[in-house]
Biopython code that builds the backbone (N, CA, C, O; Angstrom):
import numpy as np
from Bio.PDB.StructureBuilder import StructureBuilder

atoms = [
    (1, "UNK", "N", (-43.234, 71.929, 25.770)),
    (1, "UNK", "CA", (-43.757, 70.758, 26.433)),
    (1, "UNK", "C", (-43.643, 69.573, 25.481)),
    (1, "UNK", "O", (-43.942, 69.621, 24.287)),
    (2, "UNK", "N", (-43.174, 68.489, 26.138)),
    (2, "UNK", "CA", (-42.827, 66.978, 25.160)),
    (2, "UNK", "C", (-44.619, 66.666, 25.467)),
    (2, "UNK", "O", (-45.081, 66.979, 26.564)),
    (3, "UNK", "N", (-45.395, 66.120, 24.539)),
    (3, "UNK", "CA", (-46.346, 65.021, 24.582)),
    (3, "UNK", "C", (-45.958, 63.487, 24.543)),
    (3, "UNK", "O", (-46.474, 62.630, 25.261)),
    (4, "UNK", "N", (-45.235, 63.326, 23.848)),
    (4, "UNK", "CA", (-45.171, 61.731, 23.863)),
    (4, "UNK", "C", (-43.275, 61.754, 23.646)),
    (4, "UNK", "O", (-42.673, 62.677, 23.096)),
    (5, "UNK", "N", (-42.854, 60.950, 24.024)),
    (5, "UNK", "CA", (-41.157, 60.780, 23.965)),
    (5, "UNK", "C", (-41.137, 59.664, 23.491)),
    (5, "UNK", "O", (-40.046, 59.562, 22.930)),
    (6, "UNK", "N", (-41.880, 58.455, 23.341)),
    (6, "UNK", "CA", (-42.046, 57.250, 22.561)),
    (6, "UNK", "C", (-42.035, 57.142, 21.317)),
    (6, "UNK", "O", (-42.746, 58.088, 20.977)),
    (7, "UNK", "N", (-41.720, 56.643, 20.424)),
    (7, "UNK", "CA", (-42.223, 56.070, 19.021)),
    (7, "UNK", "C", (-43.443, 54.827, 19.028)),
    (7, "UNK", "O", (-44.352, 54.711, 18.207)),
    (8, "UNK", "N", (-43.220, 54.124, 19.977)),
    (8, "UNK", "CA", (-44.934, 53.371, 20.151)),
    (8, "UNK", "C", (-44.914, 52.988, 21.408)),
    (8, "UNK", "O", (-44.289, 53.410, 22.380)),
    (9, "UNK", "N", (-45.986, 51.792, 21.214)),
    (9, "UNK", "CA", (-46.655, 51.585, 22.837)),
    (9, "UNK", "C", (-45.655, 50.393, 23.271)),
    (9, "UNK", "O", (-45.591, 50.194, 24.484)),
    (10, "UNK", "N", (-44.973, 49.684, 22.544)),
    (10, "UNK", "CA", (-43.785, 48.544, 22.683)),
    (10, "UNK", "C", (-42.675, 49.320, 22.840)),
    (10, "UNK", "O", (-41.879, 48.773, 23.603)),
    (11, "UNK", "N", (-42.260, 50.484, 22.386)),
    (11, "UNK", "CA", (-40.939, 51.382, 22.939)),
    (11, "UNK", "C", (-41.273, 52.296, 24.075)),
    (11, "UNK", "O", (-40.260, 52.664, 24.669)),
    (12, "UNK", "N", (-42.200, 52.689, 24.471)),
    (12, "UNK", "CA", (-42.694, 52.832, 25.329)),
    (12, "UNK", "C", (-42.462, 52.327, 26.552)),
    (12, "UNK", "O", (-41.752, 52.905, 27.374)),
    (13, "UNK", "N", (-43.282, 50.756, 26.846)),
    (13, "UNK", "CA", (-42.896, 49.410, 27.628)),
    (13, "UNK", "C", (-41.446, 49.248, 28.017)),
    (13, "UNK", "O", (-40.870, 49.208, 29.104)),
    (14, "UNK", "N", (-41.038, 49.167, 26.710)),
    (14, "UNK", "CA", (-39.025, 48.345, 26.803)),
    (14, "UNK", "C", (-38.234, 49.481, 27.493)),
    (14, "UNK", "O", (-37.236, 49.092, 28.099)),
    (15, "UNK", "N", (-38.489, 50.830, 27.522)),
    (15, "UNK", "CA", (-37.840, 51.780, 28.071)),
    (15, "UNK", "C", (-38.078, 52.105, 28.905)),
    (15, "UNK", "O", (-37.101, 52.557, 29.503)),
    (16, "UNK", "N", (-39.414, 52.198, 29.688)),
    (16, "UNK", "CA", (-40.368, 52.228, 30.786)),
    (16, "UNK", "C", (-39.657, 51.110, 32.004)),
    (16, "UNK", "O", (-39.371, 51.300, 33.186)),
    (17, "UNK", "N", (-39.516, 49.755, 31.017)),
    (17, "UNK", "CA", (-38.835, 48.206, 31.893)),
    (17, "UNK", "C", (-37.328, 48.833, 32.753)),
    (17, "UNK", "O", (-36.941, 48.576, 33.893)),
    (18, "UNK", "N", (-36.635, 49.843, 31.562)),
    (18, "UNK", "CA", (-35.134, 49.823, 31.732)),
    (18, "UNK", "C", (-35.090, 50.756, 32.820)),
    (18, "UNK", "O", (-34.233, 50.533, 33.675)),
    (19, "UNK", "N", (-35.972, 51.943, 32.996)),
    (19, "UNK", "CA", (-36.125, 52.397, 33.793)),
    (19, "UNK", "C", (-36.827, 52.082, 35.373)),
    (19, "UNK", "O", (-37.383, 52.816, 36.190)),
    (20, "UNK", "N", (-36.531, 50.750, 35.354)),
    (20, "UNK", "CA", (-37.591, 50.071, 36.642)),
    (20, "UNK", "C", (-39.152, 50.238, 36.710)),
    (20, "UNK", "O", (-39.944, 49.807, 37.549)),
    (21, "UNK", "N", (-39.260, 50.625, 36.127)),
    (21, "UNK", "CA", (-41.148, 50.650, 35.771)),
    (21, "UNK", "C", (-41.626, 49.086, 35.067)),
    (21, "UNK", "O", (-42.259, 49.074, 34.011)),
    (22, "UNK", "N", (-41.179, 47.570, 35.905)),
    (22, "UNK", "CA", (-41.211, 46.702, 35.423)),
    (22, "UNK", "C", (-42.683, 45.859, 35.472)),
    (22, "UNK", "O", (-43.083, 45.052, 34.633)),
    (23, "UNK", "N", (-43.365, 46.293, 36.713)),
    (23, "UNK", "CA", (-44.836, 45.616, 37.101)),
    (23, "UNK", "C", (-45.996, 46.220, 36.567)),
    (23, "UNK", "O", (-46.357, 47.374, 36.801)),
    (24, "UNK", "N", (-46.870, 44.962, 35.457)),
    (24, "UNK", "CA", (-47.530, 45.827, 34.995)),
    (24, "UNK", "C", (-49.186, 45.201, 35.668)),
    (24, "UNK", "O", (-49.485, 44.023, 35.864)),
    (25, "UNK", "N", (-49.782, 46.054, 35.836)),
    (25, "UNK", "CA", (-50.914, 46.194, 36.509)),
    (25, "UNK", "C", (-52.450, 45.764, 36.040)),
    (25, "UNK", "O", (-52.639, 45.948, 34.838)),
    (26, "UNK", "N", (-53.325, 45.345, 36.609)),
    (26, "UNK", "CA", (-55.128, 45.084, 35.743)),
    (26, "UNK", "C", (-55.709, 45.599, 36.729)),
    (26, "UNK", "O", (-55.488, 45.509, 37.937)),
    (27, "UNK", "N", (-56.957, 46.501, 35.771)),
    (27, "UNK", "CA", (-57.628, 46.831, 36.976)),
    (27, "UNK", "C", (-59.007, 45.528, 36.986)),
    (27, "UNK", "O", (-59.377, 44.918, 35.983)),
    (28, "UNK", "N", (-59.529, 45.371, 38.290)),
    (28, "UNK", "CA", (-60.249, 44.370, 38.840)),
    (28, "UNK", "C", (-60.986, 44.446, 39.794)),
    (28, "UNK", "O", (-60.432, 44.652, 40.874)),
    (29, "UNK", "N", (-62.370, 44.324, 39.776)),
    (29, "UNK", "CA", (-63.103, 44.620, 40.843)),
    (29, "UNK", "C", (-62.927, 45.708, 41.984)),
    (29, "UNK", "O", (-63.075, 45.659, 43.205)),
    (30, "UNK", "N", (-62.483, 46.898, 40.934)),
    (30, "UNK", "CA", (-62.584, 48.439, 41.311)),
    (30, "UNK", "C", (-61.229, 48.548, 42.325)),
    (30, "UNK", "O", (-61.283, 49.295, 43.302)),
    (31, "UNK", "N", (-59.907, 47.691, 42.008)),
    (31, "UNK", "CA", (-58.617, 48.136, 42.783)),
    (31, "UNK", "C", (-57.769, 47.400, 41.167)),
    (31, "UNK", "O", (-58.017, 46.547, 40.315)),
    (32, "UNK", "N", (-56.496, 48.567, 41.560)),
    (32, "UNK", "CA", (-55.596, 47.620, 40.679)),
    (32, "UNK", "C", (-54.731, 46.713, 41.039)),
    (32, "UNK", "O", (-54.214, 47.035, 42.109)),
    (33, "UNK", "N", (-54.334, 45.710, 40.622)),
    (33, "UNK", "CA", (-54.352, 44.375, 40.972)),
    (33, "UNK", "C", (-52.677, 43.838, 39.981)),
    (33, "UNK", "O", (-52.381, 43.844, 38.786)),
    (34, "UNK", "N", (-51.846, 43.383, 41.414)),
    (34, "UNK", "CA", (-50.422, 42.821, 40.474)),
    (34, "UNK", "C", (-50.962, 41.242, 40.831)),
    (34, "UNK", "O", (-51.437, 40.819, 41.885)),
    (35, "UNK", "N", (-50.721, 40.582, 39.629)),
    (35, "UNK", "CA", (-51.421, 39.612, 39.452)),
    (35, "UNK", "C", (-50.476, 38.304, 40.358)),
    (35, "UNK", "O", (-50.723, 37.547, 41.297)),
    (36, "UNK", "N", (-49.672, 38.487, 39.742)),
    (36, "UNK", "CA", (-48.002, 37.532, 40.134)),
    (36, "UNK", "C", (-47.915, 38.003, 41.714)),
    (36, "UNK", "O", (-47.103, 37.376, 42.395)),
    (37, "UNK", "N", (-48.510, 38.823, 42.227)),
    (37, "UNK", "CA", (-47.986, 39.024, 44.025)),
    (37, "UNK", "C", (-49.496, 39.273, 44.462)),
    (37, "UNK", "O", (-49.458, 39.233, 45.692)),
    (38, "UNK", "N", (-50.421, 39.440, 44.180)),
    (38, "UNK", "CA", (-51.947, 39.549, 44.170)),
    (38, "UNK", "C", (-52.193, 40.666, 45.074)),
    (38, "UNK", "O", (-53.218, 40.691, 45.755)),
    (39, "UNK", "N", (-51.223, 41.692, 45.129)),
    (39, "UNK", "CA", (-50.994, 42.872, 45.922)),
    (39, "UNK", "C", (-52.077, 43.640, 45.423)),
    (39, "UNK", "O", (-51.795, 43.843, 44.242)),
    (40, "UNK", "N", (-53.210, 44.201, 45.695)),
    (40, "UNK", "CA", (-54.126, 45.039, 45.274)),
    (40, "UNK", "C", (-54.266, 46.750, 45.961)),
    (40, "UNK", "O", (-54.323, 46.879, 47.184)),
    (41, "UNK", "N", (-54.304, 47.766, 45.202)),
    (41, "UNK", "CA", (-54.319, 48.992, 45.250)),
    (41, "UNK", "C", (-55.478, 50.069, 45.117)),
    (41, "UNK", "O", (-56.222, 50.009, 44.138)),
    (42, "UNK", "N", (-55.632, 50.956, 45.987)),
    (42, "UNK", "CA", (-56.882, 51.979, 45.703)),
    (42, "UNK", "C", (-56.305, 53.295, 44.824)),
    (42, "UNK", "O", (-55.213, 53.539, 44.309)),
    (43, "UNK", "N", (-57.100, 53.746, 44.877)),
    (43, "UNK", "CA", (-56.225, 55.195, 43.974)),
    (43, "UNK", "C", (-55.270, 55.826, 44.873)),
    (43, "UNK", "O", (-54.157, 56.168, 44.474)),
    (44, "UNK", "N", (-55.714, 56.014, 46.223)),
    (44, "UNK", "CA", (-55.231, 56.571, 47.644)),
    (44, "UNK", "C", (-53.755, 56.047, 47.619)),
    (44, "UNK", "O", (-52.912, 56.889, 47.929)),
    (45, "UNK", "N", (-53.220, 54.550, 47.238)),
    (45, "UNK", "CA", (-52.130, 54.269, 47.268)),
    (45, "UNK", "C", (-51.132, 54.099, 46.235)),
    (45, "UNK", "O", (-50.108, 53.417, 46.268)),
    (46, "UNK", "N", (-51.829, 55.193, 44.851)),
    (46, "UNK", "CA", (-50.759, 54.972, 43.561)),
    (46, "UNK", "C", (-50.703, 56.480, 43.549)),
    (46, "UNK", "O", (-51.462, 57.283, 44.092)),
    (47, "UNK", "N", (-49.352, 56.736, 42.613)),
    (47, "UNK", "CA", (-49.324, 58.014, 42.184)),
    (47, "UNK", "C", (-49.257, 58.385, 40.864)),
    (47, "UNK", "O", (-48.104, 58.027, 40.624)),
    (48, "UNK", "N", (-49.588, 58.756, 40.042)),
    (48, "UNK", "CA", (-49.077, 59.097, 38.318)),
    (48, "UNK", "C", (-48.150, 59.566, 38.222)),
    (48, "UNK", "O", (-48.142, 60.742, 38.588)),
    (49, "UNK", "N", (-46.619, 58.896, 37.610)),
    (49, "UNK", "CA", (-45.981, 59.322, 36.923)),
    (49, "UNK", "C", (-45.809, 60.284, 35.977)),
    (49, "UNK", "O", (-45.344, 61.408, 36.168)),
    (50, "UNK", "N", (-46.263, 59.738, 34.771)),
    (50, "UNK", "CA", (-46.766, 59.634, 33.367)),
    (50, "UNK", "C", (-47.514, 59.499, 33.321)),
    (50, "UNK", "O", (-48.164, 58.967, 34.221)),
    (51, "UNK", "N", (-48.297, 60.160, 31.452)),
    (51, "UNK", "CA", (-49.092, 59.437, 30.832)),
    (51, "UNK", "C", (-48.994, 59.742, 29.524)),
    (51, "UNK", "O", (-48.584, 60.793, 29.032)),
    (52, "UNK", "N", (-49.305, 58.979, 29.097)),
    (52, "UNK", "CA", (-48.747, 58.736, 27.400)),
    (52, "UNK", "C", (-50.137, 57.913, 26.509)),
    (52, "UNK", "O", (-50.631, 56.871, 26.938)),
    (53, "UNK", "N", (-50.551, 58.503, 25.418)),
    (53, "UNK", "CA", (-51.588, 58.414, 24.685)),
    (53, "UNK", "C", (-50.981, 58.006, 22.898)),
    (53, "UNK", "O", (-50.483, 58.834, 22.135)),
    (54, "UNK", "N", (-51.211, 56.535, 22.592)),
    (54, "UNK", "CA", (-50.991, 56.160, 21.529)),
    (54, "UNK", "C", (-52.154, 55.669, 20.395)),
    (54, "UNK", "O", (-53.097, 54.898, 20.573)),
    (55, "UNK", "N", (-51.879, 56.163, 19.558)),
    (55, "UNK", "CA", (-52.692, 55.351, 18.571)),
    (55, "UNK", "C", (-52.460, 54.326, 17.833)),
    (55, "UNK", "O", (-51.418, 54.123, 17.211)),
    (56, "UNK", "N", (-53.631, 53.477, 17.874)),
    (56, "UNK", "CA", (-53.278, 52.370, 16.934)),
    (56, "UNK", "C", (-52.533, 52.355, 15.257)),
    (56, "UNK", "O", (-53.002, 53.012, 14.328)),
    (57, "UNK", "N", (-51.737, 51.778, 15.185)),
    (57, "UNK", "CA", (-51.262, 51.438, 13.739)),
    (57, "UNK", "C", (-52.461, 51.622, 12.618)),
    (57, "UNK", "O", (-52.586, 52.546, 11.815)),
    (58, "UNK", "N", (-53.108, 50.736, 12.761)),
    (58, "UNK", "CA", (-53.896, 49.607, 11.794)),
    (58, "UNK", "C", (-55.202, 50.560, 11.865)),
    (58, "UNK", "O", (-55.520, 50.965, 10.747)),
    (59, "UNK", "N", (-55.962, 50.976, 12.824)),
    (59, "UNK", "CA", (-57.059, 51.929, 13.015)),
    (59, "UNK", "C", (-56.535, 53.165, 14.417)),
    (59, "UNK", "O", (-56.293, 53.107, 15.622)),
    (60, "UNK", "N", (-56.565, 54.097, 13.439)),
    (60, "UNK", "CA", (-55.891, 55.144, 14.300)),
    (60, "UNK", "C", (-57.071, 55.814, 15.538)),
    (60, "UNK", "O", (-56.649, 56.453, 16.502)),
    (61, "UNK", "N", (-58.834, 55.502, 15.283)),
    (61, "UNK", "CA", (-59.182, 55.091, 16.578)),
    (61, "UNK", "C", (-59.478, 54.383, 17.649)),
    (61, "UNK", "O", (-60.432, 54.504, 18.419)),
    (62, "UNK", "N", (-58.118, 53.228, 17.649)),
    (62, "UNK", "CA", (-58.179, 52.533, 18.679)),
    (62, "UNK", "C", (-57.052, 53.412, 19.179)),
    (62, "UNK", "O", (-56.159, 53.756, 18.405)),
    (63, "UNK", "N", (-57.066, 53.827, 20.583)),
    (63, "UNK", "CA", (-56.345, 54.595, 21.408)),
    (63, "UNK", "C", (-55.750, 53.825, 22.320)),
    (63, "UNK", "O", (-56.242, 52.708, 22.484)),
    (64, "UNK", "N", (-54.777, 54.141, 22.987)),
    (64, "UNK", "CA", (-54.595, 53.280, 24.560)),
    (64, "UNK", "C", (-53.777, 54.346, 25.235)),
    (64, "UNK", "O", (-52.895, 55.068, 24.768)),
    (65, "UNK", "N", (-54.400, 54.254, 26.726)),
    (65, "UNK", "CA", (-53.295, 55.358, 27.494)),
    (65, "UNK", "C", (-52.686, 54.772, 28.415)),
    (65, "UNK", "O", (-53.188, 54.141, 29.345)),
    (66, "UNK", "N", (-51.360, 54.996, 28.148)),
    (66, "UNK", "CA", (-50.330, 54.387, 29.119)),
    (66, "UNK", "C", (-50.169, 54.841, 30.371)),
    (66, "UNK", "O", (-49.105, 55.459, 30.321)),
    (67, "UNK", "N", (-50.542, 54.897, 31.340)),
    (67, "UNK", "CA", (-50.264, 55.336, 33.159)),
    (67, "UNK", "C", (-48.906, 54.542, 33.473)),
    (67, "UNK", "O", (-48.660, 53.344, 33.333)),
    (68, "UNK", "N", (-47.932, 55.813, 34.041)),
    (68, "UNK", "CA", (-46.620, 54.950, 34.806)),
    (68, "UNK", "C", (-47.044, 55.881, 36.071)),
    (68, "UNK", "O", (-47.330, 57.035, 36.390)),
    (69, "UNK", "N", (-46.881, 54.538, 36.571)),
    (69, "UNK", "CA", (-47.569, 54.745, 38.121)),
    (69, "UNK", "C", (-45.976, 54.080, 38.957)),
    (69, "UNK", "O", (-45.083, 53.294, 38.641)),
    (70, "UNK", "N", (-46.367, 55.082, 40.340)),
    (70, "UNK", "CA", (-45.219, 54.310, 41.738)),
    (70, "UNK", "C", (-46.512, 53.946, 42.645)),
    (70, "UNK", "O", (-47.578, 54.427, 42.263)),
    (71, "UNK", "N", (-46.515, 53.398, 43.439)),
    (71, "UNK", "CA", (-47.352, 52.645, 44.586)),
    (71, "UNK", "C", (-46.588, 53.191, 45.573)),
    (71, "UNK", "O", (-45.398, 53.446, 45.389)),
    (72, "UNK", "N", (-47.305, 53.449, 46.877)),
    (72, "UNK", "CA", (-47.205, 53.084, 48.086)),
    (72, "UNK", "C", (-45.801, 52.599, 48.893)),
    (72, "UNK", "O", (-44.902, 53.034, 49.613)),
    (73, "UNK", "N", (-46.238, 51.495, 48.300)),
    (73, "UNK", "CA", (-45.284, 50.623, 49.078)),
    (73, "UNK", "C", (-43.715, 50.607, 48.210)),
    (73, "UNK", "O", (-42.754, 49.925, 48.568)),
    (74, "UNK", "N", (-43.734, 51.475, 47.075)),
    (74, "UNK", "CA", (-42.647, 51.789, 46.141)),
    (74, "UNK", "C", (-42.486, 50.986, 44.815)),
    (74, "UNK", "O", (-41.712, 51.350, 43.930)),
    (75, "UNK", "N", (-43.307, 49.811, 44.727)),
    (75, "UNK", "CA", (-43.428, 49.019, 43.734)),
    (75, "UNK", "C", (-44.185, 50.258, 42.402)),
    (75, "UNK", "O", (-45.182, 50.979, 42.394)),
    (76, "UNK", "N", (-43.031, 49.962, 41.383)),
    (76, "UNK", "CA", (-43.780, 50.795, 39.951)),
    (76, "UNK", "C", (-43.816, 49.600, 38.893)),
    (76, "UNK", "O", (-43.306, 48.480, 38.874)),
    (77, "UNK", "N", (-44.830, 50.483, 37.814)),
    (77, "UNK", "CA", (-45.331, 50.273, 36.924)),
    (77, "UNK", "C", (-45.914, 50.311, 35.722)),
    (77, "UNK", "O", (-45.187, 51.016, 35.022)),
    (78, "UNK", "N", (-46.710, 49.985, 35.181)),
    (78, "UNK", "CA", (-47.626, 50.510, 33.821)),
    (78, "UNK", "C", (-49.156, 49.547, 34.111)),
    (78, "UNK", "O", (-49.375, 48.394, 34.485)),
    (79, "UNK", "N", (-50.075, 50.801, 33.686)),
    (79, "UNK", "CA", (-51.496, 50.349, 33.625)),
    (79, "UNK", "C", (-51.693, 51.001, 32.271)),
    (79, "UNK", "O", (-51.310, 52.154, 32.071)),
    (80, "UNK", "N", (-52.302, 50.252, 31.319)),
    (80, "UNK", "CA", (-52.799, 50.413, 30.131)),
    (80, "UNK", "C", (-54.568, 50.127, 30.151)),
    (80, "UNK", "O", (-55.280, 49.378, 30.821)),
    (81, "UNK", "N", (-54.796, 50.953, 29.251)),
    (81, "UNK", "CA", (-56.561, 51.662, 29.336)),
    (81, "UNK", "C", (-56.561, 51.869, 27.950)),
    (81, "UNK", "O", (-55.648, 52.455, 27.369)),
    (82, "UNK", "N", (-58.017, 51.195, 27.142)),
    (82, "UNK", "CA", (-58.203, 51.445, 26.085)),
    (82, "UNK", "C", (-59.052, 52.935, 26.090)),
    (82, "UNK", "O", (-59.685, 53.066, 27.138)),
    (83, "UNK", "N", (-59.159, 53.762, 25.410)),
    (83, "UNK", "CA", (-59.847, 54.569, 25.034)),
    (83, "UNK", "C", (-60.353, 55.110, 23.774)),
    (83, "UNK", "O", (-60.488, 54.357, 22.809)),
    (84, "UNK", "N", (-60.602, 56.164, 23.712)),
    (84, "UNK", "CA", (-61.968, 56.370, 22.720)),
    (84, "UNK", "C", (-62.923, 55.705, 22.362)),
    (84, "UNK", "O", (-63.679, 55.570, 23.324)),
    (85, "UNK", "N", (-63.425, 55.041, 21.173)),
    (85, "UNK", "CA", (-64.317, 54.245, 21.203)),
    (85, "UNK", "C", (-64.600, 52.718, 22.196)),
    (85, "UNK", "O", (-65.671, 52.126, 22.336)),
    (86, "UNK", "N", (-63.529, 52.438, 22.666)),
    (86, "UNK", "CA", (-63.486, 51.210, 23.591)),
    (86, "UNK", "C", (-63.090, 51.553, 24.303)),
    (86, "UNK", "O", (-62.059, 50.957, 24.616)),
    (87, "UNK", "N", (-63.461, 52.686, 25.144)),
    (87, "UNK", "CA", (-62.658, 53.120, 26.487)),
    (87, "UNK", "C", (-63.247, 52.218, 27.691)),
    (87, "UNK", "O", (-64.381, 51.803, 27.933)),
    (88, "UNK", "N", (-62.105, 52.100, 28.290)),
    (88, "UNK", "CA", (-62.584, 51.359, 29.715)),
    (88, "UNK", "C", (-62.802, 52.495, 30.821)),
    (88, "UNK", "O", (-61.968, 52.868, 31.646)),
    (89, "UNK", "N", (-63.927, 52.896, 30.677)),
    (89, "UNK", "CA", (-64.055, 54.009, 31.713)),
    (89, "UNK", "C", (-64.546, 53.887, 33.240)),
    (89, "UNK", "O", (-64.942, 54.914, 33.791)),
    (90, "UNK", "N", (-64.536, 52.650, 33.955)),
    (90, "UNK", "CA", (-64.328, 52.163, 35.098)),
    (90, "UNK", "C", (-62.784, 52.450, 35.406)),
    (90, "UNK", "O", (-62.637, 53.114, 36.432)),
    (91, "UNK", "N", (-61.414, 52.045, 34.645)),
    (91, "UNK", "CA", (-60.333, 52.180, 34.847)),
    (91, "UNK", "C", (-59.867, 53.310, 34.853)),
    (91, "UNK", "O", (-58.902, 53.532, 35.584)),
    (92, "UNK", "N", (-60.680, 54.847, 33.653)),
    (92, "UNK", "CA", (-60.096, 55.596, 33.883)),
    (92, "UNK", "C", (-60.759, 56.664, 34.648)),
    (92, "UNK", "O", (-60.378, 57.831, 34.729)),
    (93, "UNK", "N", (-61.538, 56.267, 35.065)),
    (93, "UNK", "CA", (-62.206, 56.908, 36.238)),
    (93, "UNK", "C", (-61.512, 56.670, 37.477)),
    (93, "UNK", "O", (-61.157, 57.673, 38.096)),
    (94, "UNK", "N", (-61.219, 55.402, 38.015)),
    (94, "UNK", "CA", (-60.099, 54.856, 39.112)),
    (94, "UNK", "C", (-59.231, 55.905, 38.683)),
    (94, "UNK", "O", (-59.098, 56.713, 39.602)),
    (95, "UNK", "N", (-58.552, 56.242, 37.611)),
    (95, "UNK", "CA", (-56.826, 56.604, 37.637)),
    (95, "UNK", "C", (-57.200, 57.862, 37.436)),
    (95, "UNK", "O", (-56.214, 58.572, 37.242)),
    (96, "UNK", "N", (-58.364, 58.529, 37.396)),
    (96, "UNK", "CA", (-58.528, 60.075, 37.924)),
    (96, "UNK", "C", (-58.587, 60.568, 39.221)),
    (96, "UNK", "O", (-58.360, 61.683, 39.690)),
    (97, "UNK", "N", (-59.120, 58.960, 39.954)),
    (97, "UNK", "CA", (-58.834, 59.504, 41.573)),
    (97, "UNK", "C", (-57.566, 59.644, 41.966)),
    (97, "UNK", "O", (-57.263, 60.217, 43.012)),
    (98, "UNK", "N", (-56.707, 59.117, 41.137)),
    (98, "UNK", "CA", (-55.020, 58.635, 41.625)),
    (98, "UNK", "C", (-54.695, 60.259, 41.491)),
    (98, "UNK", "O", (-55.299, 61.057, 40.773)),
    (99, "UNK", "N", (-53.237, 60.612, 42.645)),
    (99, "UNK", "CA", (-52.650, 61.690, 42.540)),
    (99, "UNK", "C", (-51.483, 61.622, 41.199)),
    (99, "UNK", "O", (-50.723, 60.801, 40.686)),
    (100, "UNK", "N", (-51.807, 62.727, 41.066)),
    (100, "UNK", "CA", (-50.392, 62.643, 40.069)),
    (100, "UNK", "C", (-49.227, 63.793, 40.106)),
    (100, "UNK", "O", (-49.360, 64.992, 40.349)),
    (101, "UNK", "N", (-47.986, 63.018, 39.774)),
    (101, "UNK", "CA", (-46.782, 64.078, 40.467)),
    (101, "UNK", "C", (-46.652, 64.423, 39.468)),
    (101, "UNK", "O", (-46.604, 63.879, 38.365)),
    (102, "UNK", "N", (-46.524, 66.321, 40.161)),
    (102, "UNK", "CA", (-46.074, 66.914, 39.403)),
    (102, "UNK", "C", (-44.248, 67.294, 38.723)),
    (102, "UNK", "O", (-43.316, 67.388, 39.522)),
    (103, "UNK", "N", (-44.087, 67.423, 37.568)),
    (103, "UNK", "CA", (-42.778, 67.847, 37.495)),
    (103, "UNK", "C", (-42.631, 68.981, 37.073)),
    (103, "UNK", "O", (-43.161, 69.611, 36.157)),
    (104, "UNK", "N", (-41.305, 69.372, 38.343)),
    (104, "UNK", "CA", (-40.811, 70.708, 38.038)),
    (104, "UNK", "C", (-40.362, 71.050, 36.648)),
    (104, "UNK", "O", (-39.453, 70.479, 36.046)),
    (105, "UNK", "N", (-41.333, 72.365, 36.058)),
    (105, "UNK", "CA", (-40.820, 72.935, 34.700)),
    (105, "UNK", "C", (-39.602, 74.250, 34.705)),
    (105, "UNK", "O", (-39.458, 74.964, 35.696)),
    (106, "UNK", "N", (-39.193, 74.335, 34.073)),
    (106, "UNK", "CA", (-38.340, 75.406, 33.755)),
    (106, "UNK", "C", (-39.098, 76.959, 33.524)),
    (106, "UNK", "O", (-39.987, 77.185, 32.702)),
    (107, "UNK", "N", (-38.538, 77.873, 34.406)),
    (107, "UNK", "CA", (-39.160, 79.046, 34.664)),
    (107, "UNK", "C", (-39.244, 80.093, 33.260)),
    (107, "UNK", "O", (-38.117, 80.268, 32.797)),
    (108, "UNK", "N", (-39.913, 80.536, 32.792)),
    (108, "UNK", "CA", (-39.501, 81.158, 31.974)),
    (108, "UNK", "C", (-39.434, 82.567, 32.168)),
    (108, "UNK", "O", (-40.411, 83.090, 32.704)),
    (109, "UNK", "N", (-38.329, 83.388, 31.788)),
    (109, "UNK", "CA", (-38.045, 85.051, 31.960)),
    (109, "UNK", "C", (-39.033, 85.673, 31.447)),
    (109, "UNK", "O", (-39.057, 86.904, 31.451)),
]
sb = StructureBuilder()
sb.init_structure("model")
sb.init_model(0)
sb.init_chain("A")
sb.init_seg("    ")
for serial, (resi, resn, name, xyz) in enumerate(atoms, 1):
    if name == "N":
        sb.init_residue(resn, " ", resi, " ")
    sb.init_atom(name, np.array(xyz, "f"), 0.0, 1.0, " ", f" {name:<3s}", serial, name[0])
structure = sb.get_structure()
């Protein structure tokens, strides 16, 4: 099993972009929210991609978890969530209601 395929949370992003995962998301008054189209979302209408857990450089417990999410309506993305000591746990409570797809693993003999 891969945990992280990134080297950080900026290679992460730039490869995430190349792959059409270009809209990135806030959560806001309990929906997530594209700011630039003011399109707002429940958990009911995102799915989890990904998720990817980085640590800070500078203090290795500042955390952030990266969600690559598809929507609904097919629009994807990235929602970023601080965690551990500054966890935003309104947001990651939202993105526990969200479904998340599974990917097919390789069977083993």
């Amino acid at each position: 099993m891969q945990l992280n395929r990134f080297d950080s949370l900026t290679d992460a992003i730039h490869r995430l972009a190349s792959q059409g995962y270009t809209k990135e998301y806030n959560f806001r008054t309990g929906l997530l929210r594209h700011e630039p189209t003011g399109k707002s979302y429940r958990p009911d209408e995102i799915e989890i991609v990904e998720i990817h857990r980085f640590n800070g450089r500078s203090n290795p417990s500042d955390l952030t978890v990266l969600f690559v999410i598809q929507c609904k309506d097919d629009n994807k993305g990235i929602v970023m969530a601080a965690d551990g000591l500054y966890a935003q746990l309104d947001l990651l409570l939202f993105m526990d209601q969200a479904q998340v797809r599974v990917k097919e693993e390789l069977a083993f003999a």
